[in-house]
Backbone as numpy.savetxt, mean C-alpha at the origin, in Angstrom:
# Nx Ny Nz CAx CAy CAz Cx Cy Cz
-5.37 13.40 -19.16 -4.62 13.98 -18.06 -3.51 13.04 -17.63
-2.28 13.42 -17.78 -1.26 12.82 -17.16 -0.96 12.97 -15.48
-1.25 12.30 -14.69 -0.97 12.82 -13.01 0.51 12.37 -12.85
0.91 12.96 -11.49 2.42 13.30 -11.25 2.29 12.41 -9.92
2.60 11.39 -9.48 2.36 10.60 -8.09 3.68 10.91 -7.38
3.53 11.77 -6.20 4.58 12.17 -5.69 4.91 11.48 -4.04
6.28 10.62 -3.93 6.50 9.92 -2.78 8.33 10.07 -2.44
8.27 9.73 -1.82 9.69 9.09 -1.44 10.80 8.13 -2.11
12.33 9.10 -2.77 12.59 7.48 -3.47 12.95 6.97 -2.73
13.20 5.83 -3.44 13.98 4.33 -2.66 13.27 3.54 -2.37
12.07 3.95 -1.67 11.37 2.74 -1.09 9.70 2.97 -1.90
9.12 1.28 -1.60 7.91 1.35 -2.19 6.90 2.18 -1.10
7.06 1.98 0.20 6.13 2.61 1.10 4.39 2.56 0.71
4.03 4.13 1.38 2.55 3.52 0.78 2.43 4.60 -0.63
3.49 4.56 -0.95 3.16 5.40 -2.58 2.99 4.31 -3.64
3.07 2.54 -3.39 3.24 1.65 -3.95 1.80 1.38 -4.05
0.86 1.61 -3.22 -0.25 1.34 -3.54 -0.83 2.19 -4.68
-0.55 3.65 -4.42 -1.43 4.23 -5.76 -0.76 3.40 -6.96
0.68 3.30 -7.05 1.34 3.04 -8.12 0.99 1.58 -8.80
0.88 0.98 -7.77 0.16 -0.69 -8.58 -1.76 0.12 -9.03
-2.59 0.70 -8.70 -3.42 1.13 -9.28 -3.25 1.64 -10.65
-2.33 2.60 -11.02 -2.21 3.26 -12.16 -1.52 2.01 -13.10
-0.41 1.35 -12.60 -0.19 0.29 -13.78 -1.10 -0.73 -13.81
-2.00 -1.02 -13.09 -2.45 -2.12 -13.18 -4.03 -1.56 -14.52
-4.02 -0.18 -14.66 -5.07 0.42 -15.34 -4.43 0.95 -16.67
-2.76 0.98 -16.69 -2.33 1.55 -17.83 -2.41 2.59 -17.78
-2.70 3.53 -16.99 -2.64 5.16 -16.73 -1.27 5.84 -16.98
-1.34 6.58 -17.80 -0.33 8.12 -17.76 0.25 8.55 -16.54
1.28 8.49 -15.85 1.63 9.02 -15.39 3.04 9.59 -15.05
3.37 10.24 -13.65 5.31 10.33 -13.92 5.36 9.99 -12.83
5.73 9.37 -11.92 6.51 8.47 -10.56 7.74 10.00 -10.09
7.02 10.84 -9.54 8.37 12.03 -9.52 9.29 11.40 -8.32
9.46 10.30 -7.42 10.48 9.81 -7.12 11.65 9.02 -7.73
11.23 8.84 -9.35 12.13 8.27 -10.44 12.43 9.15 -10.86
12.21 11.06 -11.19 13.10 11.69 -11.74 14.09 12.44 -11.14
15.50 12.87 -11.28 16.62 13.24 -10.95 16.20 14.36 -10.74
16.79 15.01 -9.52 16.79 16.27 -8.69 17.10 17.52 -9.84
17.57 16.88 -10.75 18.25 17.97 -11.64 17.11 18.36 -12.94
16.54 17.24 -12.49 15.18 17.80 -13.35 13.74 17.81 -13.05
14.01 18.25 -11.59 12.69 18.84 -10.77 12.02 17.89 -10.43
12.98 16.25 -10.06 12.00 15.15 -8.87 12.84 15.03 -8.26
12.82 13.78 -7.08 13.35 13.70 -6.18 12.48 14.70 -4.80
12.99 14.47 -3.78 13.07 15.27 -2.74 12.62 16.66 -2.55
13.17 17.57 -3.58 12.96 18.65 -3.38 11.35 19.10 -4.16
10.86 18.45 -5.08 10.43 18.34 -5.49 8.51 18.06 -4.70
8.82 17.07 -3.32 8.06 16.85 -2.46 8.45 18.17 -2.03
9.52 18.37 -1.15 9.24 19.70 -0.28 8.81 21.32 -1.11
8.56 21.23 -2.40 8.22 22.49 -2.89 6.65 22.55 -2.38
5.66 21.34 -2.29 4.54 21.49 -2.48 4.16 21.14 -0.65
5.02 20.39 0.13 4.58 20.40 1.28 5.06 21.78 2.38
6.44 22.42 1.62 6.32 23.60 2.41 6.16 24.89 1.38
5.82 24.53 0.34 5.78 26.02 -0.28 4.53 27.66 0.06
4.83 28.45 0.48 3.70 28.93 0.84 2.86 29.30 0.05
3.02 28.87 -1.78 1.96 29.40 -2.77 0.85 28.46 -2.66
0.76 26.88 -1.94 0.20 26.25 -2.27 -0.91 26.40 -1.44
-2.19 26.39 -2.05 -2.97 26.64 -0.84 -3.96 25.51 -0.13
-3.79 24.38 -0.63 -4.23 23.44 -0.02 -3.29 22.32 0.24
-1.88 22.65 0.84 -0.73 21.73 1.14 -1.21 20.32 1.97
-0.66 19.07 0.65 -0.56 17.63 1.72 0.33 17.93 3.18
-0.11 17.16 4.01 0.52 16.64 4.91 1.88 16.28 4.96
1.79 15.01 3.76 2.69 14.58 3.68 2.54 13.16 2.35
3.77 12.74 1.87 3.34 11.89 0.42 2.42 10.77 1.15
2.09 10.02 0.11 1.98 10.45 -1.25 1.02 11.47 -1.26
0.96 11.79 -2.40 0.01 12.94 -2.92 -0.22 12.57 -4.54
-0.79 13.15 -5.10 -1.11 13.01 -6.47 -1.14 14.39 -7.05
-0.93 14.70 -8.29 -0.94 16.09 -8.53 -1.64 15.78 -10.01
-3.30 15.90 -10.13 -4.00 15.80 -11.22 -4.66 17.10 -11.29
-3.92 17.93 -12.42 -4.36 18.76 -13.15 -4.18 19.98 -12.01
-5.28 20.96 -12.21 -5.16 21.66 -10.45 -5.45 20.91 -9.13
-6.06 19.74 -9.21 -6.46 19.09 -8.08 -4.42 18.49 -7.49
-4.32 18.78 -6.19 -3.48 18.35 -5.24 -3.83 17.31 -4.37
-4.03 15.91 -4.08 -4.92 14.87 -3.75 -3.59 14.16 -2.47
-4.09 13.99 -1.25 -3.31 13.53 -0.45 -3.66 12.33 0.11
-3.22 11.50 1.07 -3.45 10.55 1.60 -4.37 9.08 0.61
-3.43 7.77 0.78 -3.68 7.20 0.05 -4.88 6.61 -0.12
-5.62 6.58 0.59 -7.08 6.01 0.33 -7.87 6.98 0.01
-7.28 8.52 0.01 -8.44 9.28 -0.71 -7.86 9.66 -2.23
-6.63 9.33 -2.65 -6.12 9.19 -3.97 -6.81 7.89 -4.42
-6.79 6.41 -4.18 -7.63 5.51 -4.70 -9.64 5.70 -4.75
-9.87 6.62 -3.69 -11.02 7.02 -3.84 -11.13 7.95 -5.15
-10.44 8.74 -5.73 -10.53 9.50 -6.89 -10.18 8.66 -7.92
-9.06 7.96 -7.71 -8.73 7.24 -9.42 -9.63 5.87 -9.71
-10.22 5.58 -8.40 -10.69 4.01 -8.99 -11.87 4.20 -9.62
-12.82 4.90 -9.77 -13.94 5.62 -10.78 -13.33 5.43 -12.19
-11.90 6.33 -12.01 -11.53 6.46 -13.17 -10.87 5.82 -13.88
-10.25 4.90 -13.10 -9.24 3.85 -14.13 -9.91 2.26 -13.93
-11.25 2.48 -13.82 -12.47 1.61 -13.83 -11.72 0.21 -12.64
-11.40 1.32 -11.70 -10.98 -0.01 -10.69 -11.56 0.52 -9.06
-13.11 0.40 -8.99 -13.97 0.16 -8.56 -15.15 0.48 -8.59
-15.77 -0.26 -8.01 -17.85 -0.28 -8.08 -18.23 0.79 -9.09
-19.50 0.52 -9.42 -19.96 1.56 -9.92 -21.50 2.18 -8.94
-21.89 1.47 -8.33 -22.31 1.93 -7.54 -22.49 2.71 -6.27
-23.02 3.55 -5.68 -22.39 4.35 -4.31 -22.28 3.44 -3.17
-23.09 2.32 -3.32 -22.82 1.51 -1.81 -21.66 1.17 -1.91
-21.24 0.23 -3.26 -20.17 -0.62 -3.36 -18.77 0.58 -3.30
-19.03 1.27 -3.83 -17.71 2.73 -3.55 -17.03 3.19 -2.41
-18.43 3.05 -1.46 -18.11 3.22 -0.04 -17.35 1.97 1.02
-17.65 0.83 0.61 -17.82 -0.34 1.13 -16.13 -0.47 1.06
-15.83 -0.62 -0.54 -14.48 0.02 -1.64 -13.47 0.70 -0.58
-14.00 2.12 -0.22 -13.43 2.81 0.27 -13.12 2.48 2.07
-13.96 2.01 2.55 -13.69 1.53 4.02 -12.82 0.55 3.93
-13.03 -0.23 3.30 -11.62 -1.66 2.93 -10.43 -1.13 3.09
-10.32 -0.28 2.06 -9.13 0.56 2.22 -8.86 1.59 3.01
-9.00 1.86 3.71 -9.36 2.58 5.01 -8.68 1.74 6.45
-9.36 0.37 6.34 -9.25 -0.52 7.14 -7.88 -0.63 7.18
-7.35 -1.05 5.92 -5.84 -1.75 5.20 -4.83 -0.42 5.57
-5.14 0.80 5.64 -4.38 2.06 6.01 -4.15 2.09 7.21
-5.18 1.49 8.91 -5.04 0.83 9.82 -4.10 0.14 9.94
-4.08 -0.96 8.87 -3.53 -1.98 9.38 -1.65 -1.73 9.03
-1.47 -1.37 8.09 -0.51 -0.58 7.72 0.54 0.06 8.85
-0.47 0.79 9.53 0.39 1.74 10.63 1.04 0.85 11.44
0.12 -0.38 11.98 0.08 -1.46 13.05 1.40 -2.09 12.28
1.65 -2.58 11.43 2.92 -3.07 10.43 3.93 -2.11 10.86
4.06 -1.33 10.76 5.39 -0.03 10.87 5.49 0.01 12.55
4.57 0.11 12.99 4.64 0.12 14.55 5.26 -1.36 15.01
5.50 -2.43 14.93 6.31 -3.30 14.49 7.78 -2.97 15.53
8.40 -2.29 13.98 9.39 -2.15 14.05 9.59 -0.44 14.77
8.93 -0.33 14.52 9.18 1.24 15.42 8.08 1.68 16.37
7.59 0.68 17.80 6.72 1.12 18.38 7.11 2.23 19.59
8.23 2.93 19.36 8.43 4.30 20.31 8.59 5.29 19.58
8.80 5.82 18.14 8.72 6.32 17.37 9.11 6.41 15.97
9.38 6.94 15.04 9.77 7.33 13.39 11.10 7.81 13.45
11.14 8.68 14.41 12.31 9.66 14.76 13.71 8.61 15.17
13.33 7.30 16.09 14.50 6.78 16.84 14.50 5.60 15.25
15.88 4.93 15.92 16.62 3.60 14.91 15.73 2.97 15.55
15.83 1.84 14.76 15.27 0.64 15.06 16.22 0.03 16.39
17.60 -0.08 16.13 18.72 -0.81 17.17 17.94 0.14 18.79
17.78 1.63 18.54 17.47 2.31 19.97 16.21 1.61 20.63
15.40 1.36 20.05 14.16 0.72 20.23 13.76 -1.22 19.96
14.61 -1.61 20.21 14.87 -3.28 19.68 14.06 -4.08 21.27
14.05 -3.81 22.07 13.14 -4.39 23.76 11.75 -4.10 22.97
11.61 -2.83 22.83 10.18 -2.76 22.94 9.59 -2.74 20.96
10.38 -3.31 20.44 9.73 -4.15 19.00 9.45 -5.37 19.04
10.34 -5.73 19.96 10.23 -7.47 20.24 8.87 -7.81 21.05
8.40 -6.96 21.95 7.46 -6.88 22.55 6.29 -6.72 21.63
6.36 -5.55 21.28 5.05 -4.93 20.37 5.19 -6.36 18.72
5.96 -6.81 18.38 5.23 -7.93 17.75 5.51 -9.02 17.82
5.51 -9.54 19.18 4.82 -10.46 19.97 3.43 -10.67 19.65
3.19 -9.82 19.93 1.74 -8.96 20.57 1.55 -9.32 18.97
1.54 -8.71 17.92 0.96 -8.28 16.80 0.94 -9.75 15.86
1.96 -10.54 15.87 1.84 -11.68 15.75 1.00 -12.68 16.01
0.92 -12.54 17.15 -0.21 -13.91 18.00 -1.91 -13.10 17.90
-1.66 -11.83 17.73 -3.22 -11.91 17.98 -3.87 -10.74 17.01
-3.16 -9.49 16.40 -3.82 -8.61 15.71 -3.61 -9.21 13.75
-1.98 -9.53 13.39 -2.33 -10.49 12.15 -2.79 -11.31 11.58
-3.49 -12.06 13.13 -4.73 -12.96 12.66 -5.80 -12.72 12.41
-6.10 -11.66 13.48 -7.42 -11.10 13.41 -7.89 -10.01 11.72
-6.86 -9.27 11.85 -7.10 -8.63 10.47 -6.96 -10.07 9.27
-6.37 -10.46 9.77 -6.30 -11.39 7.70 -7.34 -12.19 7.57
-8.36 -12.55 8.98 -8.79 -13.78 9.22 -10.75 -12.90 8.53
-10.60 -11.19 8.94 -11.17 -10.78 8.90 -11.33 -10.81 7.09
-10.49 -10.41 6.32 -10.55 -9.80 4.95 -10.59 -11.51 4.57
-9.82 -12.59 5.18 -10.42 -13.89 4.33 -12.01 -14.27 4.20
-12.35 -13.32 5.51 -14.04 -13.57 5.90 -14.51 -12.76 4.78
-14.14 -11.40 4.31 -15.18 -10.58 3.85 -14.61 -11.12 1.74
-13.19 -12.12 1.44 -13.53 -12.43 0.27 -14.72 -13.88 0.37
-14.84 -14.40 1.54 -15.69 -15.45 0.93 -17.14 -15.13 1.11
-17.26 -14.15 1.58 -18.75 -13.14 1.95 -18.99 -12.96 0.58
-18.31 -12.45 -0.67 -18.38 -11.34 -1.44 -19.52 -11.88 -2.45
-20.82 -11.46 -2.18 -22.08 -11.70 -2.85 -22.05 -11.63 -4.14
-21.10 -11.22 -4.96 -20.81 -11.13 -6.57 -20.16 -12.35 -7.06
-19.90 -13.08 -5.72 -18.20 -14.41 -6.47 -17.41 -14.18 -6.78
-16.77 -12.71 -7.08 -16.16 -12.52 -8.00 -14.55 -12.68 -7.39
-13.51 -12.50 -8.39 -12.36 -13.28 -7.80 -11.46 -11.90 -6.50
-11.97 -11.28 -6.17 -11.51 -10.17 -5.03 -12.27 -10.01 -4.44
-11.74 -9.15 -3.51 -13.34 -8.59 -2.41 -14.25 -7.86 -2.85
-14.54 -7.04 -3.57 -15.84 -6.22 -3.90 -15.95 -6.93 -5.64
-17.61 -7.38 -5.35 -18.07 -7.28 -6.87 -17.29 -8.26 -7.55
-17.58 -8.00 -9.00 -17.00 -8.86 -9.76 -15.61 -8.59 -10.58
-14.84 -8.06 -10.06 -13.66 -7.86 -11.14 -12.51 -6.97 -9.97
-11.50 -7.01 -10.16 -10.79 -6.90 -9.42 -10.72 -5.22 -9.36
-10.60 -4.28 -7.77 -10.61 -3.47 -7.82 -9.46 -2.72 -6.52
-9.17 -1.27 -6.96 -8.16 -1.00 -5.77 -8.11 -1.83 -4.88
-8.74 -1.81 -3.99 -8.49 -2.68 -2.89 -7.85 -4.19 -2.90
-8.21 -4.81 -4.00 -7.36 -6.05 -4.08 -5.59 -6.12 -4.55
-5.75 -4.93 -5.27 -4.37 -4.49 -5.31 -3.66 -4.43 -4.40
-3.92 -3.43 -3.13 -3.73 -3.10 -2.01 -3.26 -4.38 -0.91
-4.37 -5.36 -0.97 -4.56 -6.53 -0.07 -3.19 -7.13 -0.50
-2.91 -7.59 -1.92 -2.15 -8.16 -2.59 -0.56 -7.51 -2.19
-0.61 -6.07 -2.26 0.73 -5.31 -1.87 1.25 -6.09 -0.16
-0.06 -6.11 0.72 0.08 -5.71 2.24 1.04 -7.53 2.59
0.29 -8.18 1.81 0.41 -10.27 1.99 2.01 -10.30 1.55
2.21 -9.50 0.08 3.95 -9.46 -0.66 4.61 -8.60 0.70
4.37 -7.95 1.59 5.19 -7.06 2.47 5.31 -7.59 3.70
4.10 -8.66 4.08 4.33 -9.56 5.34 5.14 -10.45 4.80
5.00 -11.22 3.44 6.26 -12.24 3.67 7.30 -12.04 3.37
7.65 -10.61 3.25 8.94 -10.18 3.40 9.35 -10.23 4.66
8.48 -9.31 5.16 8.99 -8.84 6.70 9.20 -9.86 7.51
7.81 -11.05 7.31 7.74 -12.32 8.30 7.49 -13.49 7.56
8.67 -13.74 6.88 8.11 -15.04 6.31 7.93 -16.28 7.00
8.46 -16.58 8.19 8.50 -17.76 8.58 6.68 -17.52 9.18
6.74 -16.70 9.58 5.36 -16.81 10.78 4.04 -16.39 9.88
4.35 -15.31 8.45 3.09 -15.48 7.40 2.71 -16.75 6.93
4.08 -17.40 6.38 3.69 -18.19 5.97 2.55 -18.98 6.42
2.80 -19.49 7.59 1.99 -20.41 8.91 0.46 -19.72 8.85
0.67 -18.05 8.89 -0.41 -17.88 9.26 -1.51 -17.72 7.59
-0.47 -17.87 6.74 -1.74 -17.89 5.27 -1.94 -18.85 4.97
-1.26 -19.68 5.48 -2.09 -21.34 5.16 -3.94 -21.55 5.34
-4.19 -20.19 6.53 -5.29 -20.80 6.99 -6.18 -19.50 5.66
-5.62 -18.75 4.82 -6.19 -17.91 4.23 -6.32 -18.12 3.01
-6.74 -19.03 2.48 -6.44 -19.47 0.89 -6.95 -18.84 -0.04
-7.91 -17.85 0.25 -8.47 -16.95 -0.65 -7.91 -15.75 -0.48
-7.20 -15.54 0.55 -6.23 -14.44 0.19 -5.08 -14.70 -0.19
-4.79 -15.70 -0.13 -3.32 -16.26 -1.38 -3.65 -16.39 -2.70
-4.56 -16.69 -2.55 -5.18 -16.95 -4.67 -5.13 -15.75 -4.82
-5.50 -14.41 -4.07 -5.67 -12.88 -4.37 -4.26 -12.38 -4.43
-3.72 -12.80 -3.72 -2.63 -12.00 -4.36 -1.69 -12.99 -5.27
-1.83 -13.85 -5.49 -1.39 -14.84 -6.94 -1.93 -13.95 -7.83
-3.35 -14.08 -7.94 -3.71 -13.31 -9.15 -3.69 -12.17 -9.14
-3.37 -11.08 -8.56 -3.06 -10.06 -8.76 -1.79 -9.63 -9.01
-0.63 -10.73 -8.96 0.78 -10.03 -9.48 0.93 -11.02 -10.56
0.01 -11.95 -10.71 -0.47 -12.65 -12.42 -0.90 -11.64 -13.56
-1.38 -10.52 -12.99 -2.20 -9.57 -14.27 -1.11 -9.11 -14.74
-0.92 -8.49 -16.35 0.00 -8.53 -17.43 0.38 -7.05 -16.86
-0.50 -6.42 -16.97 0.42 -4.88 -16.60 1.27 -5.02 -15.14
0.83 -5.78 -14.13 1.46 -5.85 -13.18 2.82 -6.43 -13.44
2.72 -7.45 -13.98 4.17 -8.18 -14.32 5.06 -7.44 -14.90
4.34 -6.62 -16.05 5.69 -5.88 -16.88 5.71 -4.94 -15.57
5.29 -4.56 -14.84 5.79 -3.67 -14.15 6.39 -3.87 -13.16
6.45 -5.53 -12.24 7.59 -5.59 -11.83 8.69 -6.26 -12.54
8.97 -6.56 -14.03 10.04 -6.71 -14.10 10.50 -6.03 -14.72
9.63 -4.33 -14.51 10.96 -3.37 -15.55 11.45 -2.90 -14.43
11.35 -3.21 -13.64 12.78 -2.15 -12.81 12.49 -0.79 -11.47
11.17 -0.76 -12.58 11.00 0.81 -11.88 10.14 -0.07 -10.52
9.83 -0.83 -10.03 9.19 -1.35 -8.68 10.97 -1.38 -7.94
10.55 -0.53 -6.72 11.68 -0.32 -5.93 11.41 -1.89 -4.94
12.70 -2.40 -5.01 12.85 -3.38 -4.17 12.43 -3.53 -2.40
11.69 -3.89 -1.68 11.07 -4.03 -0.39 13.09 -3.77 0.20
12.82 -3.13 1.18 13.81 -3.21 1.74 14.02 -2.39 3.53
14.71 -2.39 4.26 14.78 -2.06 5.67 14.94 -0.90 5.79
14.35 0.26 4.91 13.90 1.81 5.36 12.48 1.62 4.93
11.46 0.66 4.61 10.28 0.66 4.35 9.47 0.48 5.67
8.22 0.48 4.83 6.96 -0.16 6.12 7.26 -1.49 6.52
7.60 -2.12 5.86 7.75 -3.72 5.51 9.26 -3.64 5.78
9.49 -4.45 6.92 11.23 -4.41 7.32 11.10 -6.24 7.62
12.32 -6.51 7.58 12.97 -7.91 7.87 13.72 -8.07 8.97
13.52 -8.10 10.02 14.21 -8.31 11.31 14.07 -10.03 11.90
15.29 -11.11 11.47 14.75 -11.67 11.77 14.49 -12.35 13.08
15.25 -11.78 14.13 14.95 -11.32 15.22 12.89 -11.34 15.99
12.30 -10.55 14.68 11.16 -10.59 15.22 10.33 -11.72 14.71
11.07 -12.44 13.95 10.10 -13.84 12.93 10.29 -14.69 13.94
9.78 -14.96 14.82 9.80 -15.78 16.01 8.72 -16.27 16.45
């Protein structure tokens, strides 16, 4: 089965997470924000399936996945379906679940990242809303990016397998994920990540080794990894690196 991972172009957003899953497994697929409007990706392409009225179980909103008849939305329940299958997580039901709350957690933390830069809404600029970003990561700086990273450094040195990620022994969605979220803070905040991953060394080795793995590499240096940039989750204001 070839799946169709359908997001937004331009930016990596959170369609970057399924997408480091499938290369990092070598999976089949088509990135329909890399094909041209003229040949049924792009844009319109999302809005056939989020407003079309044939569809009868319409996403929300991207990403989505389009495997076979299955229509699969929201990103932690797309890594809940493919990591079975592209043997990138547990095989057990505890560890699946455990798997799946991680990432769950990281979808949390995510929002809290975007809220950042846009804590009055999606709808306004960033310039309309610049008082109350400066405020809101203040705030997110001194006391919620510690707490989450300080948390996932706790649960890799917990991880009863040894193994070099958080669940088990071999690296699975979720470390992918972790690895995406660490590359998007030190974009956004490098002066003040930096400081604050010093104290996380097992989540720096995690995401070392996770943009060390061979499929990952060829895949960011062919091109098709859209560059982090200031319409993403992950913005650079340096204004807020303070």
């Amino acid at each position: 089965m070839i799946c169709e991972l359908y997001y937004w172009p331009g930016i990596q957003g959170r369609g970057e997470f399924v997408r480091l899953a499938l290369e990092d497994a070598g999976a089949e697929y088509v990135d329909i924000a890399l094909v041209p409007e003229a040949e049924g990706g792009g844009v319109p392409a999302l809005e056939r399936f989020l407003e079309g009225e044939n569809v009868e179980r319409p996403p929300f909103a991207p990403p989505f996945l389009r495997a076979g008849r299955q229509l699969i939305g929201q990103t932690a329940n797309i890594l809940l379906f493919l990591g079975g299958r592209l043997r990138l997580a547990p095989r057990d039901a505890a560890s699946k679940l455990w798997t799946h709350q991680l990432q769950l957690t990281i979808s949390d933390f995510i929002i809290e990242i975007h809220d950042t830069h846009h804590p009055l809404g999606g709808d306004l600029y960033y310039e309309e809303q610049k008082p109350a970003a400066k405020r809101r990561t203040k705030e997110f700086l001194a006391n919620r990016l510690q707490k989450v990273l300080g948390y996932f450094e706790r649960v890799v040195q917990r991880n009863p397998a040894g193994g070099p990620g958080i669940v088990g022994t071999r690296i699975t969605y979720v470390d992918l994920s972790m690895a995406q979220v660490i590359a998007g803070l030190r974009y956004a905040f490098p002066l003040f990540s930096r400081k604050l991953l010093r104290a996380c060394p097992r989540l720096r080795a995690l995401h070392d080794e996770v943009f060390a793995r061979s499929r990952i590499k060829r895949y960011v240096a062919s091109g098709r990894r859209v560059a982090l940039n200031n319409d993403d989750i992950f913005r650079r204001y340096p204004e807020l690196d303070e």
